[in-house]
C-alpha positions as CSV (number, residue, x, y, z in Angstrom):
1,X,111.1,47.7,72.8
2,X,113.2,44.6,73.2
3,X,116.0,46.4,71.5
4,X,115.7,49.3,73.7
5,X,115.8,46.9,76.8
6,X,119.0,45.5,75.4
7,X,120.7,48.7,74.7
8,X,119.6,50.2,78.6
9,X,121.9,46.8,79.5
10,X,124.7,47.8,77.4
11,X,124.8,51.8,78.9
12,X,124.6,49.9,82.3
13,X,127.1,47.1,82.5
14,X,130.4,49.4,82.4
15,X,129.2,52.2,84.8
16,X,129.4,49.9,87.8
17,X,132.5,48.4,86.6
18,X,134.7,51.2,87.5
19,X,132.7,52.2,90.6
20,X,130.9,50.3,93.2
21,X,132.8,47.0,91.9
22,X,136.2,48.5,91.2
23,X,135.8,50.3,94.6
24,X,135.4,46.2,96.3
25,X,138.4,45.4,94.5
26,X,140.7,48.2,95.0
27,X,139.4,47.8,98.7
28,X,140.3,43.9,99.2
29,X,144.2,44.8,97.9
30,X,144.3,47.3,100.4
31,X,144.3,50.6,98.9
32,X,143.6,53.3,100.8
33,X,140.1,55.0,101.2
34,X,141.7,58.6,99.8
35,X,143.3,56.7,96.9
36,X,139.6,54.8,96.2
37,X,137.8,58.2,96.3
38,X,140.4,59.6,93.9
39,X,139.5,56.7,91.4
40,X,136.0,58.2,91.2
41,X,138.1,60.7,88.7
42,X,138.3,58.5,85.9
43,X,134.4,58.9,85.6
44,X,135.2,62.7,83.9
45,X,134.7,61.6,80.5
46,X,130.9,61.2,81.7
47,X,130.8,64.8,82.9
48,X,132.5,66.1,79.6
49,X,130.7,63.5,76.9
50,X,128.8,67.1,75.6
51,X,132.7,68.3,74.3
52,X,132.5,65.5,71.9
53,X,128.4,64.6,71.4
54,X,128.1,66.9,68.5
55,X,130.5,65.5,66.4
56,X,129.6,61.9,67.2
57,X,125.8,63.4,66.0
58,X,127.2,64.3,62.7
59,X,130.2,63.2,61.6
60,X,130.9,59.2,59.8
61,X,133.4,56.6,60.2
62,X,135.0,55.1,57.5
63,X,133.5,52.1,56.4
64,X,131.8,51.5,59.5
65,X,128.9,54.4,58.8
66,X,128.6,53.4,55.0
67,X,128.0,49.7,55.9
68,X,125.8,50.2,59.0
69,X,125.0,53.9,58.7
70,X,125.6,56.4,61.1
71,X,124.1,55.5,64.4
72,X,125.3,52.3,64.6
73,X,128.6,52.1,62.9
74,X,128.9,54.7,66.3
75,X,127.2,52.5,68.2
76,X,129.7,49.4,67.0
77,X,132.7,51.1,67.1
78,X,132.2,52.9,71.2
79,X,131.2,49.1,71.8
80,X,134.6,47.7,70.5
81,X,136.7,50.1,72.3
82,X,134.4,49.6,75.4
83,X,135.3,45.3,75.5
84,X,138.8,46.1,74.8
85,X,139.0,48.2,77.7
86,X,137.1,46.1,79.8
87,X,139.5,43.7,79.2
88,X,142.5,45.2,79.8
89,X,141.1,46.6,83.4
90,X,141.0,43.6,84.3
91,X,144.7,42.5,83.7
92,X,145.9,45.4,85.8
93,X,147.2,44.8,89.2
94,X,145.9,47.4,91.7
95,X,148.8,46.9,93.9
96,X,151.8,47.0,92.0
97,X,150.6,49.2,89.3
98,X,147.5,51.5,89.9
99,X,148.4,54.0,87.4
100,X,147.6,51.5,84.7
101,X,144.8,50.5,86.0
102,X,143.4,54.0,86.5
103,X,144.5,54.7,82.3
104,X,142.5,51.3,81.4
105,X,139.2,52.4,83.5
106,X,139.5,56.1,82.3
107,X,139.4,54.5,78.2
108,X,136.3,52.7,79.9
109,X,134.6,55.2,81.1
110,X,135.1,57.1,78.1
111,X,134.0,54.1,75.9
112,X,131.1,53.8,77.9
113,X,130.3,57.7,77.7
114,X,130.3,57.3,73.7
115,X,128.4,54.8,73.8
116,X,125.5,56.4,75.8
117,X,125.7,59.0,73.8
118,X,125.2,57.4,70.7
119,X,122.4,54.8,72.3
120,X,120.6,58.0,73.6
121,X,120.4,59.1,70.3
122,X,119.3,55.6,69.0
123,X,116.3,55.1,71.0
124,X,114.5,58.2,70.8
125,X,114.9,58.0,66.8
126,X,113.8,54.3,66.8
127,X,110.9,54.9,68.7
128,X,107.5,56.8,67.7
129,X,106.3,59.6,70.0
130,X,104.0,57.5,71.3
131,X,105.7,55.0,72.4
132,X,108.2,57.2,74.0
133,X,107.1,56.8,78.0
134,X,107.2,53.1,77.5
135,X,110.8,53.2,76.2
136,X,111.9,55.2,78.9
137,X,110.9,52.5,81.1
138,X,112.0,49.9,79.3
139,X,115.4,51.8,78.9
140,X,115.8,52.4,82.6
141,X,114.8,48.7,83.2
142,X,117.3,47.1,81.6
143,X,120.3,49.8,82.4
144,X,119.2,48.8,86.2
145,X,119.8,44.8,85.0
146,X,122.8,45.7,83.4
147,X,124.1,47.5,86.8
148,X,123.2,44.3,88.7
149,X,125.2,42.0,86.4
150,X,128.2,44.2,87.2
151,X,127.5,45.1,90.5
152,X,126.1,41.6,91.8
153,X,127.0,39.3,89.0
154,X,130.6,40.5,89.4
155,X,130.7,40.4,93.1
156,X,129.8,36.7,93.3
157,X,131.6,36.0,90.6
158,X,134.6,37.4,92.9
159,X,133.9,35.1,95.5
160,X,135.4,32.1,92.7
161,X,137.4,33.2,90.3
162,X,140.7,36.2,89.9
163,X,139.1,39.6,89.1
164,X,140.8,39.2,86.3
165,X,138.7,36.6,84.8
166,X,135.5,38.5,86.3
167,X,136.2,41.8,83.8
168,X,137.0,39.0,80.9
169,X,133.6,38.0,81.5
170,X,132.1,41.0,81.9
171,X,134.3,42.3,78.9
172,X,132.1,39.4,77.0
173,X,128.7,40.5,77.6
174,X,129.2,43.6,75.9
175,X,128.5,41.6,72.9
176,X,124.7,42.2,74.1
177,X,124.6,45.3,72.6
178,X,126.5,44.3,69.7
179,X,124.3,41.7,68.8
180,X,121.2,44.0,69.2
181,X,123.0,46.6,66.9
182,X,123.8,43.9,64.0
183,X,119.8,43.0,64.3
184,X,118.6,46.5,64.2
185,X,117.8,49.0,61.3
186,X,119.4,52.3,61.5
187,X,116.9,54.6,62.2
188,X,115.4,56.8,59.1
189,X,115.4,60.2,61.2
190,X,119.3,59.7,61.7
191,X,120.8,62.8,60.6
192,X,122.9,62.8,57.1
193,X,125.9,65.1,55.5
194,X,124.9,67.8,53.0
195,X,122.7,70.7,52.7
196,X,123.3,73.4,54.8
197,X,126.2,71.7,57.0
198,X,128.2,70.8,53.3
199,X,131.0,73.3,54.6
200,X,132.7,73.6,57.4
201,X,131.6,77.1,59.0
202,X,127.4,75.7,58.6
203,X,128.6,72.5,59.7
204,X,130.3,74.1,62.9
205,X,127.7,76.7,63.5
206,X,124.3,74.2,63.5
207,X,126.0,70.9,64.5
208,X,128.2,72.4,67.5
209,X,127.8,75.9,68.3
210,X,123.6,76.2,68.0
211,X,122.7,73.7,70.4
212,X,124.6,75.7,73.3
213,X,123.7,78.9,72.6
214,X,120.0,78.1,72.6
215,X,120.0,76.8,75.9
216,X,122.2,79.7,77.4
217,X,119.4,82.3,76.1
218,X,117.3,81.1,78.4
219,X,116.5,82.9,82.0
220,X,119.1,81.2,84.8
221,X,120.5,78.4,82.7
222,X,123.7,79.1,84.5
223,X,121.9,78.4,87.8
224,X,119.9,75.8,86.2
225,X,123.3,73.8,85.3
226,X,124.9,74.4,89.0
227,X,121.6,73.1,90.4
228,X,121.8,69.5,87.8
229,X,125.0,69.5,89.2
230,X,124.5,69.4,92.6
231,X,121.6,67.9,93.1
232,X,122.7,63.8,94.0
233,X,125.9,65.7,95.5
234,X,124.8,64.5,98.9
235,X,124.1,60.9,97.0
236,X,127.2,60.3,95.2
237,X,129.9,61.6,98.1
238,X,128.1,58.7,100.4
239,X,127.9,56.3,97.5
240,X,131.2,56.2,96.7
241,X,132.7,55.1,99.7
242,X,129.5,52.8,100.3
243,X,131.3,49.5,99.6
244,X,134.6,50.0,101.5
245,X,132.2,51.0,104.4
246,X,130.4,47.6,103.8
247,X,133.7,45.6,103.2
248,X,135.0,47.5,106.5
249,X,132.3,46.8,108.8
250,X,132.7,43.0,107.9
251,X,130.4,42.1,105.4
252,X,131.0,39.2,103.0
253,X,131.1,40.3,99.2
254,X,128.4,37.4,99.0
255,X,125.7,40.0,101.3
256,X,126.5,42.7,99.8
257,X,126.2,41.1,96.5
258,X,122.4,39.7,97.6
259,X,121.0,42.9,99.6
260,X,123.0,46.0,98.1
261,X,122.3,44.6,94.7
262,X,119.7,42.7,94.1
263,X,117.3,43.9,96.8
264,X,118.6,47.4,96.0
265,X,117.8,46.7,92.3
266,X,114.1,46.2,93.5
267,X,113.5,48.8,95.9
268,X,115.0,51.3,92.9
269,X,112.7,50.2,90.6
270,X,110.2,50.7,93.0
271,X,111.4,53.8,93.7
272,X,111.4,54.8,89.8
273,X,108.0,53.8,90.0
274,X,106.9,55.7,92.6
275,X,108.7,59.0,91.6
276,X,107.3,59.0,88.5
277,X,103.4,58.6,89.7
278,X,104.9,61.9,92.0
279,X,105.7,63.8,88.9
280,X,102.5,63.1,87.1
281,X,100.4,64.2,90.1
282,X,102.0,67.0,91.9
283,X,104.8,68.0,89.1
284,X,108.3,68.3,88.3
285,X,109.4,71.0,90.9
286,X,107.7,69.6,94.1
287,X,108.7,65.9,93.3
288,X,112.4,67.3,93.2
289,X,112.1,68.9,96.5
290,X,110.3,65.9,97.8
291,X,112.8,63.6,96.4
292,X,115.7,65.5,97.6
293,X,114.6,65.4,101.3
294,X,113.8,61.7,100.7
295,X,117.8,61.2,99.5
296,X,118.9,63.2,102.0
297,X,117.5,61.4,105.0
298,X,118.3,58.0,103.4
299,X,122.3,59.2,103.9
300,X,121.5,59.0,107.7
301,X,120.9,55.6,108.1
302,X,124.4,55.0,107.1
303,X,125.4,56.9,109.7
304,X,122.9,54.5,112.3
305,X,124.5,51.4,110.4
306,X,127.8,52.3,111.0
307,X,127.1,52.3,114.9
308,X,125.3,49.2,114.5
309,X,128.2,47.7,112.7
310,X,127.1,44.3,111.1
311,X,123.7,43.6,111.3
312,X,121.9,42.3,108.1
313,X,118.9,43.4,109.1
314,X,119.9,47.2,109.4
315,X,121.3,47.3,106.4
316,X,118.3,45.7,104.5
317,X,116.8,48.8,105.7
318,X,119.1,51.2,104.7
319,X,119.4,50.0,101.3
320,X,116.1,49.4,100.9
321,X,115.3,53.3,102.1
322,X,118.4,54.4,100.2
323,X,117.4,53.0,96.8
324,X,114.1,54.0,97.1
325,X,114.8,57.5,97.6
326,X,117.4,57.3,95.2
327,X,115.4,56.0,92.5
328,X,112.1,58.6,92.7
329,X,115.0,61.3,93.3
330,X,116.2,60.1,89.4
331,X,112.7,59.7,87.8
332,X,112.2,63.1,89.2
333,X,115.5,64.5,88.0
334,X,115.3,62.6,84.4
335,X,111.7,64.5,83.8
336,X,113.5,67.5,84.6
337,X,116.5,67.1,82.0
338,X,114.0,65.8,79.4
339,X,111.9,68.9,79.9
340,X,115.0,71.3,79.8
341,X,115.5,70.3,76.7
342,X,115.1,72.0,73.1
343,X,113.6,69.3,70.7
344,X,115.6,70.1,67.8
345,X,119.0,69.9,69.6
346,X,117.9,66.9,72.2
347,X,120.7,65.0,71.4
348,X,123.3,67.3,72.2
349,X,121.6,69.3,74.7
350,X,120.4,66.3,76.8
351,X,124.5,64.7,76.7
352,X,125.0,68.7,78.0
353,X,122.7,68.3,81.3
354,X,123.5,64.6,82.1
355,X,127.2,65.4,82.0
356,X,126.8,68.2,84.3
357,X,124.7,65.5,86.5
358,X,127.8,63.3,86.5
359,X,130.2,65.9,88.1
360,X,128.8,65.0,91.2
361,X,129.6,61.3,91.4
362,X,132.9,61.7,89.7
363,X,134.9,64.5,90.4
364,X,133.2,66.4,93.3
365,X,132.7,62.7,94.8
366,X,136.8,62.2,94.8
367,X,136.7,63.9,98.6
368,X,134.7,61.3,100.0
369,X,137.8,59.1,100.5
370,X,139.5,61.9,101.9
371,X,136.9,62.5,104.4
372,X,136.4,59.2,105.6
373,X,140.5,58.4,106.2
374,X,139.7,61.5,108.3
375,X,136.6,60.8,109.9
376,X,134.6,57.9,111.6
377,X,132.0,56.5,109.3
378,X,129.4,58.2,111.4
379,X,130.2,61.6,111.2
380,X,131.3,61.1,107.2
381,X,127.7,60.1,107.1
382,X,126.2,62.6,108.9
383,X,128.6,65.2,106.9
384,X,127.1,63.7,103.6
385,X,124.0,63.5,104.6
386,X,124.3,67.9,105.4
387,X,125.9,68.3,101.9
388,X,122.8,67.2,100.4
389,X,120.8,70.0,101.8
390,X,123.3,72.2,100.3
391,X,121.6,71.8,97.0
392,X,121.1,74.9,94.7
393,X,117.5,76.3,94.7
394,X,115.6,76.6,91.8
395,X,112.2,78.1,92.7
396,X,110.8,78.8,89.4
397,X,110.3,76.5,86.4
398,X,112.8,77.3,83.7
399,X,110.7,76.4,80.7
400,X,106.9,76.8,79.5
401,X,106.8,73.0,79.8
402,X,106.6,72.9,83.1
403,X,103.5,74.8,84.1
């Protein structure tokens, strides 16, 4: 369990870094809200990780898989690539060059992407069944920590040193879940070469091309994959413009560090909580609907803090409603991917319906930049807050396991 906790920090630390953070700092050198909605396009790799997931799943490194096996020589080698990056980000100036910034957070995100894939695949093979619901947990606790150390950690950071010397630092704590590979076993279920894959056609067939077609069999998957995709729409277009809006309205990097961050990280938990107590009791389709409503009125308080301009107070509330909803609208939406999912492909499949969940915040989110140069922060809002009751419906369960 500690491990796990340790590897849900090093899936969270880099998401953050080339969103709500990067956002701050694009936004203090003056870059225009259109161009800080189109950076939400370097989060792609995280809608498209599924393109490369079966490969990772099967193939070795050299060296690197026969010393540490297959897992984590992956593990080490996404985590390598990930620091590097990190690094470099933060050497870039956002002024005078953006396009190399915007090449140095796309390897990020594409780092971190591999990485998740790989850690995904880690701790449900490290784990017994039973211990399963506990891991999740754990997982989710220590991805929200990692968010905070990059979201909050980073922001008062800011407040002393260049931004530069922020993602150096940042760039060092990936060596958490470096550390906890090195300490780790690989897991015995990992998969291995030979038998049926040992030639190319098998290999292609069962490692690539069987995982996809089992989930298209089923009844609506296409509709089933629109709806994953939309469902945080509403979410993600007000979320990332949510720190220019903060930075615009006047607050200090300091408050928003303290009550979008760490109070957030609390009412999310809570939120986690609380969603999944919902699923247990009244199911998986309600809770989404429930949730979704939740997330959806949560947008609208932005629009009441934007007439109430700087107020503290105000926006305690809205964060603490906004994470809240948020975070039962993912416990929700988590039991829903899990359940979609075939056991014998879940690595694959599951990298499949979590990428479709990220074209929302990356490249269907690039508008909300546009719209808010174009709007007032009320009615971008209000317009947000509309798109999320635009979600797809999905009125029956899609598989057995939900009834």
């Amino acid at each position: 369990m500690l491990a796990v906790l340790f590897l849900g920090f090093s899936s969270g630390l880099p998401l953050v870094l080339t969103l709500g953070t990067l956002s701050i700092w694009l936004a203090e050198s003056g870059i225009s809200k259109t161009a800080i909605g189109l950076f939400a396009l370097v989060g792609v790799p995280y809608s498209f990780k599924f393109l490369w997931a079966p490969f990772m799943d099967r193939l070795s490194l050299p060296w690197l898989t026969q010393r540490f096996g297959r897992r984590r020589g992956w593990a080490l080698a996404t985590q390598a690539l990930l620091m590097i990056s990190v690094l470099g980000l933060g050497q870039c100036d956002p002024v005078a060059n953006p396009e190399l910034l915007a090449v140095w957070a796309l390897v990020v995100t594409f780092a971190s992407a591999s990485q998740d894939i790989v850690i995904d695949a880690y701790r449900v093979e490290i784990l017994e069944e039973r211990q399963y619901g506990a891991g999740a947990a754990t997982y989710v606790g220590g991805y929200r920590v990692g968010m905070l150390v990059a979201g909050a950690g980073a922001l008062y950071l800011a407040e002393a040193i260049p931004w530069s010397a922020v993602y150096g630092v940042m760039a060092a704590l990936v060596v958490v879940g470096v550390v906890t590979v090195l300490v780790n076993p690989e897991p015995e279920s990992a998969p291995t070469a030979g038998g049926r894959t040992d030639t190319p056609a098998l290999w292609l067939r069962e490692a690539v091309i069987a995982p996809f077609v089992d989930f298209a069999l089923r009844r609506d998957w296409l509709v089933i994959l629109i709806f994953v995709a939309l469902y945080k729409f509403g979410d993600s277009l007000a979320g990332v413009m949510a720190n220019p809006f903060y930075i615009e309205i006047g607050f200090s990097k300091a408050e928003i560090a303290n009550i979008s961050k760490l109070f957030g990280l609390l009412a999310t938990l809570a939120g986690t909580f609380l969603g999944g107590v919902l699923v247990v009791r009244r199911g998986i389709m309600w809770s989404l609907l429930v949730c979704g409503l939740l997330q959806m009125f949560s947008n609208l308080l932005f629009a009441v803090q934007a007439i109430v301009g700087h107020d503290l107070a105000m926006l305690t509330l809205t964060i603490g409603v906004e994470n809240l909803a948020g975070g039962m609208g993912t416990a929700a939406f988590v039991a829903y991917l899990s359940a979609l999912c075939n056991f014998q492909y879940t690595a694959t499949q599951y990298a499949l319906l979590s990428s479709f969940m990220s074209v929302a915040r990356t490249m269907l989110s690039t508008s909300g930049g546009w719209m808010a140069d174009h709007t007032d922060w009320t009615t971008f809002f209000i317009v947000t807050a509309r798109f999320g009751k635009s979600r797809t419906p999905i009125t029956e369960s899609p598989g057995q396991r939900f009834q």
